[in-house]
C-alpha positions in Angstrom: 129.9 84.4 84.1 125.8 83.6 84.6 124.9 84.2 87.8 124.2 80.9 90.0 122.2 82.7 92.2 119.8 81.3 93.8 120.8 78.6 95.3 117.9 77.0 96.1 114.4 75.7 94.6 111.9 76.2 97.2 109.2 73.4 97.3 105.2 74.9 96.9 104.9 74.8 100.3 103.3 78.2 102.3 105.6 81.4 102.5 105.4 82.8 106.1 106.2 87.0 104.9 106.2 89.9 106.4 104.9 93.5 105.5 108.3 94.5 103.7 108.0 91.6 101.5 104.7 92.2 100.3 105.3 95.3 99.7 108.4 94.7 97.4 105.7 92.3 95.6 103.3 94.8 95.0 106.1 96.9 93.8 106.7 94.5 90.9 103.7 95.5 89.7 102.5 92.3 88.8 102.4 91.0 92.3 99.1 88.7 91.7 100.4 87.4 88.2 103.9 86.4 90.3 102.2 84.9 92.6 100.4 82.3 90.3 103.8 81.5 88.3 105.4 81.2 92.3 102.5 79.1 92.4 103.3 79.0 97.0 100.3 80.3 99.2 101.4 83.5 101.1 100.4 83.7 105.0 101.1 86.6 106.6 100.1 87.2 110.1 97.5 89.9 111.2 100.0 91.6 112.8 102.1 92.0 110.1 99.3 93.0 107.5 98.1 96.0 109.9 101.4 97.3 108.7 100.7 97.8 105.2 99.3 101.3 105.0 99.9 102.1 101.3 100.4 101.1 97.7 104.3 101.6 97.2 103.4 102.6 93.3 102.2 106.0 93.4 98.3 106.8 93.2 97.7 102.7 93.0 94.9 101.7 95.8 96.3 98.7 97.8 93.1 97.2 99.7 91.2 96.3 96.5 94.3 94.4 95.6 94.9 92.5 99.2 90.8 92.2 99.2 91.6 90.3 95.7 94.5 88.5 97.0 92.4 87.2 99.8 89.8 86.0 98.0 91.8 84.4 95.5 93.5 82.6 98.7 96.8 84.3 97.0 97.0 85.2 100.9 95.5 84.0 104.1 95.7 86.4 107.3 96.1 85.1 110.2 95.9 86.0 113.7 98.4 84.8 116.5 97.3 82.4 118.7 98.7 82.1 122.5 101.5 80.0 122.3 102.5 82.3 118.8 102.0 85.4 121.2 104.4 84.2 123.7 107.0 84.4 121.5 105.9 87.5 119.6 106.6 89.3 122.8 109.9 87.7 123.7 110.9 89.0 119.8 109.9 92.0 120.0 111.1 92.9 124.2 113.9 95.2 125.2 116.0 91.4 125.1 117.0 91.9 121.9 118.2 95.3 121.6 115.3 96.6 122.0 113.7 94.0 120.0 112.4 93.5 116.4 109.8 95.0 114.4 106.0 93.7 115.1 105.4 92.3 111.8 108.4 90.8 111.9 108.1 89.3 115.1 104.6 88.1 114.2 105.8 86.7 110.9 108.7 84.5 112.8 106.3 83.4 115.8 103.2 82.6 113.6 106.0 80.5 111.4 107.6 78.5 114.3 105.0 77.9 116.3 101.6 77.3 114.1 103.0 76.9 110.4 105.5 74.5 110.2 105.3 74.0 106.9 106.1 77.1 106.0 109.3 79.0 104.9 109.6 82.1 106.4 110.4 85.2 103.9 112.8 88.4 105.3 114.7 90.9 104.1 115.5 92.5 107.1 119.1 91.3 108.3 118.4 92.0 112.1 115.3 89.7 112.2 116.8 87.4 109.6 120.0 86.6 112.2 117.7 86.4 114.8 115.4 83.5 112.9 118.8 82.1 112.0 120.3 82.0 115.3 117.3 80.4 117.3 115.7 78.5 114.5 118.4 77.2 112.1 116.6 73.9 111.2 114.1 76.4 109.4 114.5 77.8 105.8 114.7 81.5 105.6 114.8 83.5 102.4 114.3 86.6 101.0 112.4 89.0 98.3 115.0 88.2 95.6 115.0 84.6 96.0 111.3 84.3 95.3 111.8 86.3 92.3 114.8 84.3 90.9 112.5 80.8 91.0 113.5 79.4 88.0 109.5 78.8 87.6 108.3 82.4 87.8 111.4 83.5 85.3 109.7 80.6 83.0 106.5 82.2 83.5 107.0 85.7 83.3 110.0 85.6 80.7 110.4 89.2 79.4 108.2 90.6 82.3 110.7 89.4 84.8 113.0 92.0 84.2 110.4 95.0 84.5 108.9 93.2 87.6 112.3 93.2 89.5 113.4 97.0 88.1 109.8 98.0 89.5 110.3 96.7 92.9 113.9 98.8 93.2 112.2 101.4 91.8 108.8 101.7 93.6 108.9 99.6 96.9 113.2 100.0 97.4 113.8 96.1 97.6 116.9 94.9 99.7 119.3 92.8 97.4 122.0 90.5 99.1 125.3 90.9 98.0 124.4 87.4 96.7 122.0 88.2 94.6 123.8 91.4 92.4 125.0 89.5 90.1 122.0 87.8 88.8 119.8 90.9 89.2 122.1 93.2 87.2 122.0 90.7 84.7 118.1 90.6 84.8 117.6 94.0 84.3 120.7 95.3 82.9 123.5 98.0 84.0 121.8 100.7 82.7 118.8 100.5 84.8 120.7 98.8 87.8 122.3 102.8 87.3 119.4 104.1 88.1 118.7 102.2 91.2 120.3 103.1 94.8 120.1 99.5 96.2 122.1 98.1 92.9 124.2 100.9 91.5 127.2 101.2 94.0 127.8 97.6 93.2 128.3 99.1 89.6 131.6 101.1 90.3 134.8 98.9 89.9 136.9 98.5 92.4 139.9 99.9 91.2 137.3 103.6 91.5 136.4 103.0 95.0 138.9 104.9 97.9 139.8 103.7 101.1 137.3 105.4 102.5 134.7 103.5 100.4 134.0 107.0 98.5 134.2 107.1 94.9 
């Protein structure tokens, strides 16, 4: 049965992402090129850019290619202002079990309190319950979702499939349970074998234990 996965056509308004998220992008390989079929500015808040310290495809520089990003207003930095601050801190105190991750934090408080247009982009399921639970008027997605638009499919047709089999592969993208289905069917059960994040959806159930163990 296709996949119906996603669910949901986001409108070309600004994605609010954090450093996790780029990163899987960059992983694709193609990260600028997905960006103009995507065809949404990126904003991503100083904070949260401070964290990217490396290209996740090996021996492949990563500030030439955020210095081109920037210029190409692919992506606009931002810095937090007051208000934004107030609730980085609350987001990232002791509060919250010890809180979330800065870029994280940043990425929610620059979203909520100075980008309102903006849909907010996490993989991380702590700080995705979090937005969830104290923002729930607000749209948050993930990684996957921006790479099953239905408009960067259209644009990268067979290049999808490498792009998203790169970003398991190179940057270790998160997939929701959601979103197996229609990735496996992207790239196919033999390379969905070879990735960690994908494979163990693989196994049929009647192989899997009790104990979860195959």
């Amino acid at each position: 049965m296709r996949s119906k996965f996603p669910s949901i056509e986001l409108p070309l308004v600004p994605l609010a992402i954090d450093a996790s998220v780029m990163l899987n992008l960059l992983g694709t390989g193609v990260a600028e090129l997905f960006l103009d079929h995507l065809g949404c500015p990126i904003v991503m808040a100083e904070n949260a850019v401070s964290e990217l310290k490396y290209h996740p495809i090996y021996k492949t520089e990563l500030k030439p290619l955020l210095d081109s990003m920037k210029q190409n207003k692919s992506i606009e930095e931002k810095k937090l202002g007051p208000a934004a601050k107030d609730v980085w801190r609350e987001l990232v105190g002791d509060g919250l079990e010890k809180g979330l991750d800065d870029g994280e934090a940043a990425t929610i408080a620059m979203a909520v309190v100075e980008r309102l247009d903006a849909v907010v982009v996490l993989d991380e399921s702590k700080a995705r319950k979090v937005f969830a639970e104290r923002w729930p008027d607000r749209l948050c997605v993930d990684t996957v979702t921006l790479l099953a638009q239905r408009r960067v499919g259209q644009g990268l047709q067979d290049a999808l499939a490498d792009a998203c089999f790169m970003a398991l592969q190179h940057a270790r993208m998160r997939v929701p349970a959601e979103a197996m289905a229609w990735l496996v069917g992207v790239i196919g059960r033999d390379r969905a074998s070879q990735c960690k994040a994908v494979r163990r959806s693989l196994i049929p159930r009647e192989c899997m234990s009790v104990g979860g163990r195959q």
